[in-house]
C-alpha positions as semicolon CSV with decimal commas, in nm:
position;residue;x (nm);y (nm);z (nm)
1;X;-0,814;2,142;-0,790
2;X;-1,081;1,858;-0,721
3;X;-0,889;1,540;-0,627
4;X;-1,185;1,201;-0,651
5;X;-0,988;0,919;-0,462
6;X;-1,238;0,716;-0,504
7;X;-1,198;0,424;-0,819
8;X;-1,463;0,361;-1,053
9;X;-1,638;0,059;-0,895
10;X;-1,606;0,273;-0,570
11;X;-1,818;0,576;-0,733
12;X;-2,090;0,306;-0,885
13;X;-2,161;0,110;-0,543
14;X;-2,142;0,477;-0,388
15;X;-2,405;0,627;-0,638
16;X;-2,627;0,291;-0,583
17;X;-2,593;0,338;-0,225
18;X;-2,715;0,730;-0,253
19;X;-2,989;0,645;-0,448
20;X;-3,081;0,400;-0,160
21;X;-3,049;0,677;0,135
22;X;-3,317;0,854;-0,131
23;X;-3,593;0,610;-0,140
24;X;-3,529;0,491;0,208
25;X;-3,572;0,861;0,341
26;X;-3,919;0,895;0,184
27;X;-4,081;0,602;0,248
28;X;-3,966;0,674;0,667
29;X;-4,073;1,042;0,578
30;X;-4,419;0,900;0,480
31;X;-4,460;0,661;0,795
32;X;-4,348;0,924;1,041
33;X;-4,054;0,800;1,132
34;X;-3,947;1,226;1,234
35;X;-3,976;1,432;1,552
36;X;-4,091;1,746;1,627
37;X;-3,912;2,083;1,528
38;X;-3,799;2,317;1,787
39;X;-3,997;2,591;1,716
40;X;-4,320;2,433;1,806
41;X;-4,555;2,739;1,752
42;X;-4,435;2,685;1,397
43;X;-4,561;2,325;1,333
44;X;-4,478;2,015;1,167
45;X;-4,252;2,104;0,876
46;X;-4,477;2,027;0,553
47;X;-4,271;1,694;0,417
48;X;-4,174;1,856;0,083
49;X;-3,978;2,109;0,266
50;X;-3,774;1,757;0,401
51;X;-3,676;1,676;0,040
52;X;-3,376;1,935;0,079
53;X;-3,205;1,783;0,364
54;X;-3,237;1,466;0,210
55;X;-3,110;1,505;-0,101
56;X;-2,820;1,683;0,031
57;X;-2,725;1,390;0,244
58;X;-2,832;1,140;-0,006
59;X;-2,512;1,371;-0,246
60;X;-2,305;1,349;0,095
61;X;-2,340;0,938;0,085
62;X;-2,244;0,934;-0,280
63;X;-1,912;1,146;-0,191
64;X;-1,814;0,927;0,062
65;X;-1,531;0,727;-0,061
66;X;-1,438;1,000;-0,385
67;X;-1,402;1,330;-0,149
68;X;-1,482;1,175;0,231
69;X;-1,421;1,530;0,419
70;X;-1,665;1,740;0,169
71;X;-1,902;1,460;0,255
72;X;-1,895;1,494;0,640
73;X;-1,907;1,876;0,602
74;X;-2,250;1,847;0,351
75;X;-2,358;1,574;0,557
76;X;-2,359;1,789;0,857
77;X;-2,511;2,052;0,743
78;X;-2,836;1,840;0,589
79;X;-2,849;1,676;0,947
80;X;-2,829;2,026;1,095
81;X;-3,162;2,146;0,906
82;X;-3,326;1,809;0,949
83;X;-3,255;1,824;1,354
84;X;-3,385;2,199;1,319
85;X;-3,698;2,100;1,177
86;X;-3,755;1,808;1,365
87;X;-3,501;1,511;1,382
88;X;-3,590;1,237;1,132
89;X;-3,442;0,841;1,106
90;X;-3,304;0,902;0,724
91;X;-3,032;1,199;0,863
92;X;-2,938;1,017;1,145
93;X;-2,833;0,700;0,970
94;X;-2,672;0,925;0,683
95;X;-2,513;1,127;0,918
96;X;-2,373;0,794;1,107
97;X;-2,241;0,712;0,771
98;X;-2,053;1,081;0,729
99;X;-1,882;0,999;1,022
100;X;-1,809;0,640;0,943
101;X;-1,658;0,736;0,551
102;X;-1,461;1,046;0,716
103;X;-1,288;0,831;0,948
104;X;-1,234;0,507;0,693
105;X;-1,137;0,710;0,375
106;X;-1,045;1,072;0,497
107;X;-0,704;1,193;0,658
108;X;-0,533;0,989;0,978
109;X;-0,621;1,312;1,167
110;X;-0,976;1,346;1,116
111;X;-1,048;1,019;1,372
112;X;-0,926;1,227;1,635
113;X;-1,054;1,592;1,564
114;X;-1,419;1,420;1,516
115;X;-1,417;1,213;1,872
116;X;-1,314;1,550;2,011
117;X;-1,623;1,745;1,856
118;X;-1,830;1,448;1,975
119;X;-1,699;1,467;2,333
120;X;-1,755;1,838;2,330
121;X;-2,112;1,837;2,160
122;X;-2,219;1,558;2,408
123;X;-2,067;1,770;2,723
124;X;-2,259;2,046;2,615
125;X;-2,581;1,863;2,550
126;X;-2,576;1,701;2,904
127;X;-2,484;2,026;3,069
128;X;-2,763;2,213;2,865
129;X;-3,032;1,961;2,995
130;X;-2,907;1,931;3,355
131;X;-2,928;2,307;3,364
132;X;-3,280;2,332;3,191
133;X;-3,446;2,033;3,388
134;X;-3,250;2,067;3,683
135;X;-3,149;1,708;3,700
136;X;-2,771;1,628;3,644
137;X;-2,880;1,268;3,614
138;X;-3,069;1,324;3,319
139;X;-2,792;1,541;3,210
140;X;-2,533;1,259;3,262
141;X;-2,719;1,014;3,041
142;X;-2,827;1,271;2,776
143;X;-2,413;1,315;2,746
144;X;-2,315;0,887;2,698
145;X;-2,634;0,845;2,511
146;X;-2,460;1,151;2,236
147;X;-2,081;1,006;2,301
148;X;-2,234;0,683;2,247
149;X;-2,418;0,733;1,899
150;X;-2,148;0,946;1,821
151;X;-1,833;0,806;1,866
152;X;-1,916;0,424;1,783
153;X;-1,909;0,526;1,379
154;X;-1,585;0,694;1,436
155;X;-1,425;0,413;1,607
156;X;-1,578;0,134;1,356
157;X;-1,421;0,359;1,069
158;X;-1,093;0,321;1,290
159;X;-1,096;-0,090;1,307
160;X;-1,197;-0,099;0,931
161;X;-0,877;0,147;0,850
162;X;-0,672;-0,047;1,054
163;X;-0,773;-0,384;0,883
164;X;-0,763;-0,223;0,566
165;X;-0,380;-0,133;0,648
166;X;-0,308;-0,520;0,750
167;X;-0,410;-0,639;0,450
168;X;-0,286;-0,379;0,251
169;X;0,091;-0,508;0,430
170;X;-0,038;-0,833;0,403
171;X;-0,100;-0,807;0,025
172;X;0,285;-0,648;0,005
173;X;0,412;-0,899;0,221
174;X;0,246;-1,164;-0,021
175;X;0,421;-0,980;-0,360
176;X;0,761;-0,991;-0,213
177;X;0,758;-1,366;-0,118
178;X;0,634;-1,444;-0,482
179;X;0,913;-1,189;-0,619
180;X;1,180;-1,400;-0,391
181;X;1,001;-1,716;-0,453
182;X;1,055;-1,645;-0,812
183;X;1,446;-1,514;-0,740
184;X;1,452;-1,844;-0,646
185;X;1,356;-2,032;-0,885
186;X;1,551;-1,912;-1,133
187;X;1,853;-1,934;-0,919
188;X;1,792;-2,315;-0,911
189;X;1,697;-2,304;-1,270
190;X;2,045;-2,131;-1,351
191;X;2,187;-2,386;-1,084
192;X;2,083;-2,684;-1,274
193;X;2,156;-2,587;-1,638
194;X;2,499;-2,515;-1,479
195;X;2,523;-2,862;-1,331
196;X;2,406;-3,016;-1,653
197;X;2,672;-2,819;-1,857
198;X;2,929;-2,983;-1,622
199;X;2,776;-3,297;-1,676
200;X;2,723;-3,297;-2,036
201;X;3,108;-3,178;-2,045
202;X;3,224;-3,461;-1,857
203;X;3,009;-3,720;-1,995
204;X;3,073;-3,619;-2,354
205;X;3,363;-3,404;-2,434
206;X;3,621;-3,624;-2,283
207;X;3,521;-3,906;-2,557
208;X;3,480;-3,675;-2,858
209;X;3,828;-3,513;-2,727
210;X;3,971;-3,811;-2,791
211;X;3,803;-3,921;-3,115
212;X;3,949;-3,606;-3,278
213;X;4,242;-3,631;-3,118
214;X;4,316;-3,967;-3,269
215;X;4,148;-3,893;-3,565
216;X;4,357;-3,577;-3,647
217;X;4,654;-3,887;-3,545
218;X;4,509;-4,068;-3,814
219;X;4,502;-3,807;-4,072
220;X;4,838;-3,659;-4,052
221;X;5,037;-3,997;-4,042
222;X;5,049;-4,088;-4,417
223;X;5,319;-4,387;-4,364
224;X;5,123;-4,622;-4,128
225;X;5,022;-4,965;-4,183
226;X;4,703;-5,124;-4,258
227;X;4,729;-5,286;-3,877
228;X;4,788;-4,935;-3,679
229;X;4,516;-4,793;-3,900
230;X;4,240;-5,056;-3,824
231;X;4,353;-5,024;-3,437
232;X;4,336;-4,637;-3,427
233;X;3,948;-4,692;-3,626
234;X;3,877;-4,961;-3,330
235;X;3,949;-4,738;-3,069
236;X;3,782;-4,406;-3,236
237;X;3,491;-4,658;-3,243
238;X;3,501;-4,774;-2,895
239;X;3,535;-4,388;-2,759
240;X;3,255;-4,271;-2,951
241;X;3,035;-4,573;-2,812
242;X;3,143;-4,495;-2,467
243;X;3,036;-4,121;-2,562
244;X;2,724;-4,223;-2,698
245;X;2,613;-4,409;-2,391
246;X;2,702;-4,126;-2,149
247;X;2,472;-3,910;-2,355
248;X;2,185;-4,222;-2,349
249;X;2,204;-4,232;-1,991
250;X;2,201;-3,840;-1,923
251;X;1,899;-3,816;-2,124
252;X;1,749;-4,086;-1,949
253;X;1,802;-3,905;-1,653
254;X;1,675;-3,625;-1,775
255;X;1,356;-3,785;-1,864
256;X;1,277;-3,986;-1,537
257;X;1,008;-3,917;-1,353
258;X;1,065;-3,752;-1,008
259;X;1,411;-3,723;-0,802
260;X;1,509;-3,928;-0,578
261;X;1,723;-3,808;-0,282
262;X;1,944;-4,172;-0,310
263;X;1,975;-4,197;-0,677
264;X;2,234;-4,465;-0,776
265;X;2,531;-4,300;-1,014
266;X;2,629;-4,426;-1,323
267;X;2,995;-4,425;-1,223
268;X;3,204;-4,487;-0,909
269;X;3,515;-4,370;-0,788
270;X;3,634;-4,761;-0,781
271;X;3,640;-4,794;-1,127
272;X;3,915;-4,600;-1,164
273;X;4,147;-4,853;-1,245
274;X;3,922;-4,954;-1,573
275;X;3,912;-4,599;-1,653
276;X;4,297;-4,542;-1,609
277;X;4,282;-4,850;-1,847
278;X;4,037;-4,683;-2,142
279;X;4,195;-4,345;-2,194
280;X;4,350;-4,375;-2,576
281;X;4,682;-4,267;-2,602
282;X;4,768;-4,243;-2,268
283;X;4,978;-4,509;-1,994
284;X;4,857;-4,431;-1,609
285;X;5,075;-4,563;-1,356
286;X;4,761;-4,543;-1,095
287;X;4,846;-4,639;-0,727
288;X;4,532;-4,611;-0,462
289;X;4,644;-4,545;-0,053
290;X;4,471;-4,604;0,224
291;X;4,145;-4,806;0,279
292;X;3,923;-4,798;-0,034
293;X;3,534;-4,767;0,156
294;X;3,199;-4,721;0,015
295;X;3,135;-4,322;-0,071
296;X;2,845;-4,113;-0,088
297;X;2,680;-4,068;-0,392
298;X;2,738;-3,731;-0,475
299;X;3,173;-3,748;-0,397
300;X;3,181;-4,108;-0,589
301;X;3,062;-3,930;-0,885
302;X;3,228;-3,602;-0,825
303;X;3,555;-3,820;-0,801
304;X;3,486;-4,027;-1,079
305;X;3,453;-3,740;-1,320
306;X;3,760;-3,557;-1,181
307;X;3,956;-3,834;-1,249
308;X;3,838;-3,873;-1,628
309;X;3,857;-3,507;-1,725
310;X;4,248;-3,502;-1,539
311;X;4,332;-3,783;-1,739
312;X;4,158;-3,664;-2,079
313;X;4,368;-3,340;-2,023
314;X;4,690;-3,552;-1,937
315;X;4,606;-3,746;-2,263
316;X;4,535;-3,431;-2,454
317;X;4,784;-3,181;-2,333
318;X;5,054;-3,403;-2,181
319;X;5,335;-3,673;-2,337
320;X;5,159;-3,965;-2,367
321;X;5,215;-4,077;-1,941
322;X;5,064;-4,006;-1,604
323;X;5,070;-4,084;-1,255
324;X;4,724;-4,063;-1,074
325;X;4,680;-4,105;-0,702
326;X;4,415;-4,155;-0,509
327;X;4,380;-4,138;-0,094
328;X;4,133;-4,271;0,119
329;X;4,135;-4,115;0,441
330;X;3,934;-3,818;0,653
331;X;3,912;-3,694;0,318
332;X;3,930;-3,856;-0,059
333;X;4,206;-3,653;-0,259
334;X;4,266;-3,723;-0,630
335;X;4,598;-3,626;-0,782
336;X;4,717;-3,670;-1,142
337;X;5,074;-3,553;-1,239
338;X;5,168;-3,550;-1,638
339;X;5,434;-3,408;-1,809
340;X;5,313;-3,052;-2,004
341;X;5,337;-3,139;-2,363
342;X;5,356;-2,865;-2,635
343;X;5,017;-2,726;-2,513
344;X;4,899;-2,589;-2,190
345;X;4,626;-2,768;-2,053
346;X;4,312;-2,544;-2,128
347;X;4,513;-2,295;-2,379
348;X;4,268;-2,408;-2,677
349;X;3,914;-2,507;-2,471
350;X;3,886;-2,202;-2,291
351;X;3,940;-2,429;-1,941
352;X;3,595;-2,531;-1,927
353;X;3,748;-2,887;-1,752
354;X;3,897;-2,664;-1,526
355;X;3,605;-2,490;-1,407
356;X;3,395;-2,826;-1,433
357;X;3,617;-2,978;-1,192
358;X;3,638;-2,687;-0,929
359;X;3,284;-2,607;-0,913
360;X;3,244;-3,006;-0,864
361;X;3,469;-2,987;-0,593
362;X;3,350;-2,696;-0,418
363;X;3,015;-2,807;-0,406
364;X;3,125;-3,019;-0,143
365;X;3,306;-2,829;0,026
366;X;3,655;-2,939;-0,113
367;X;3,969;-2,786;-0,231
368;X;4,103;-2,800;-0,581
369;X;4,395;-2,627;-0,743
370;X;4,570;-2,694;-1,094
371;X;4,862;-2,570;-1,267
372;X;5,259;-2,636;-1,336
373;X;5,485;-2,824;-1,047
374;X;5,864;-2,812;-1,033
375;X;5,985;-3,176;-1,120
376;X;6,337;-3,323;-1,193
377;X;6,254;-3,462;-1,523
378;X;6,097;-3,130;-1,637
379;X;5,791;-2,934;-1,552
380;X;5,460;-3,117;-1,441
381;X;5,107;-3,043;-1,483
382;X;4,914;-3,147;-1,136
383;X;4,564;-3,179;-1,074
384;X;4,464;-3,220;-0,700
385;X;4,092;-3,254;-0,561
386;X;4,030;-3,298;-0,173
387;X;3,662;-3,370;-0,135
388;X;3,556;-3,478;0,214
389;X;3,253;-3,670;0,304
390;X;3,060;-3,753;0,614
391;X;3,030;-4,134;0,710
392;X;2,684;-4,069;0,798
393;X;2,604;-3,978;0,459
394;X;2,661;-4,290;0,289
């Protein structure tokens, strides 16, 4: 079975190049560019007899690239009866090109079994006319000037394989940093519509919590006066404002131009006594150790919104109190304790606040852990976040 391993545009420039090695031959044919035969009592070959050699290296040149070893073996063979009847320009150069397209497009091998037969055809060239002149010098530089013509095709189609190898690993190379390049950009895609879930959870779902919470408060209690009513309404209003704005300034965010590695946070870590103050529902007995210092950016927020979803869940889930601590030291560590009301904290919300607040806190680098605590006046919910900082950072 035929195999062509040559590609369309390959077999075009191939055929153009062919029909090129034509022309080219007869037009050197006609201005005697061609030697002398080697049977001389024979004479000069008549040039229409040269038209067969030709045109069987002009076909070799046109299978160079599509079947590169059946061109070097028809290739030879036109040069062979061209050198018979007198060596002409037009085989030589096609016959430069055989050996040039075997090496480039044929098998790995062939480089070396054709500098071999060069090496041997140019020994036995230089010993053939040291022996018939009787001069070994002539015989020496018969042999480079055959080694020289010969082999310099062979190792040109050698560099051009080579090159055509580093690119080819070049071209790979290229393909697998776009294929990570794009592993990575949808890992920080992912990344961010994960951080903006958090956020939006935090920002949001804390007040709307409480608006239904309150408003389910409202609904249920049949027997309460016009003055509880209007106070519950003032304080649904006031949570869904402070939801509303959280939402304003996350799509504004979202919308700003650029990022800036030092952007200033929306909330702070030392507002947590106004926050302790705004949960609905709720009475925080909030006590702060240590030295209170200025925090990165990245932990003030992280803290803030740890403490507001622990106390939205204490509010939610709890009896109506908490105590919430927080430590300043190597380390700032958050802890809110509230009684477990008739609900487990995440039983009906599938503990998305949970997850918010430990992916928050392993991003830098911190330690979180949530769940029931053996107290003397009953059992105790606990939330506690250690996230450490650098002072550099700040």
């Amino acid at each position: 079975m035929i195999t062509w391993a040559a590609d369309r545009r390959s077999t075009r420039i191939d055929a153009l190049y062919a029909t090129i090695a034509v022309l080219g031959g007869v037009v050197l044919y006609f201005v005697g560019a061609y030697g002398s035969g080697f049977f001389p009592e024979d004479g000069d070959q008549p040039l229409w007899l040269r038209i067969g050699p030709l045109l069987l290296g002009a076909f070799s040149v046109f299978l160079r690239r599509g079947m590169p070893l059946t061109s070097l073996i028809l290739g030879t063979a036109a040069f062979a009866a061209d050198f018979l009847m007198g060596p002409s320009v037009a085989l030589f150069v096609i016959f430069q090109d055989n050996l040039y397209s075997a090496t480039a497009y044929g098998p790995r091998r062939t480089q070396w079994w054709l500098n071999g037969f060069a090496v041997t055809i140019a020994l036995g060239c230089g010993i053939w006319l040291g022996v018939a002149s009787d001069s070994f010098r002539w015989g020496f530089l018969v042999a480079l000037i055959v080694i020289g013509l010969s082999t310099t095709p062979v190792l040109t189609g050698v560099i051009v394989r080579l090159y055509r190898q580093r690119l080819a690993e070049a071209k790979e190379h290229a393909r697998q940093l776009a294929r990570l390049a794009e592993l990575d950009r949808r890992g920080a895609v992912n990344a961010e519509r994960t951080r903006m879930a958090r956020e939006l959870h935090d920002a949001v779902a804390n007040q709307f919590g409480a608006i239904a919470m309150q408003t389910a408060a409202l609904i249920s209690r049949g027997d309460l006066d016009e003055a509880t009513r209007q106070t519950v309404l003032h304080t649904i209003r006031d949570s869904s404002l402070r939801g509303l704005a959280e939402l304003r300034g996350m799509i504004e965010l979202l919308r700003a131009p650029g990022e800036g590695a030092d952007a200033p946070v929306s909330h702070r870590l030392d507002e947590a006594e106004a926050l302790a103050a705004s949960v609905p529902g709720l009475k925080v007995d909030l006590k702060v150790t240590g030295t209170p210092e200025e925090l990165p950016a990245a932990v003030d927020l992280a803290g803030y919104r740890i403490l507001q979803e622990s106390l939205a869940n204490a509010a939610k889930y709890g009896t109506g109190v908490a105590e919430a601590v927080i430590d300043y030291a190597e380390a700032v560590t958050i802890t809110v304790d509230s009684p477990i009301g008739t609900v487990t904290p995440g039983a009906d919300s599938g503990g998305a606040g949970l997850v918010g607040m430990s992916e928050r806190t392993q991003l830098l680098g911190g330690t979180f852990a949530a769940g029931p605590l053996g107290h003397p006046q009953g059992t105790v919910w606990r939330m506690r976040a250690v996230l450490p900082f650098s002072r550099e950072e700040k």
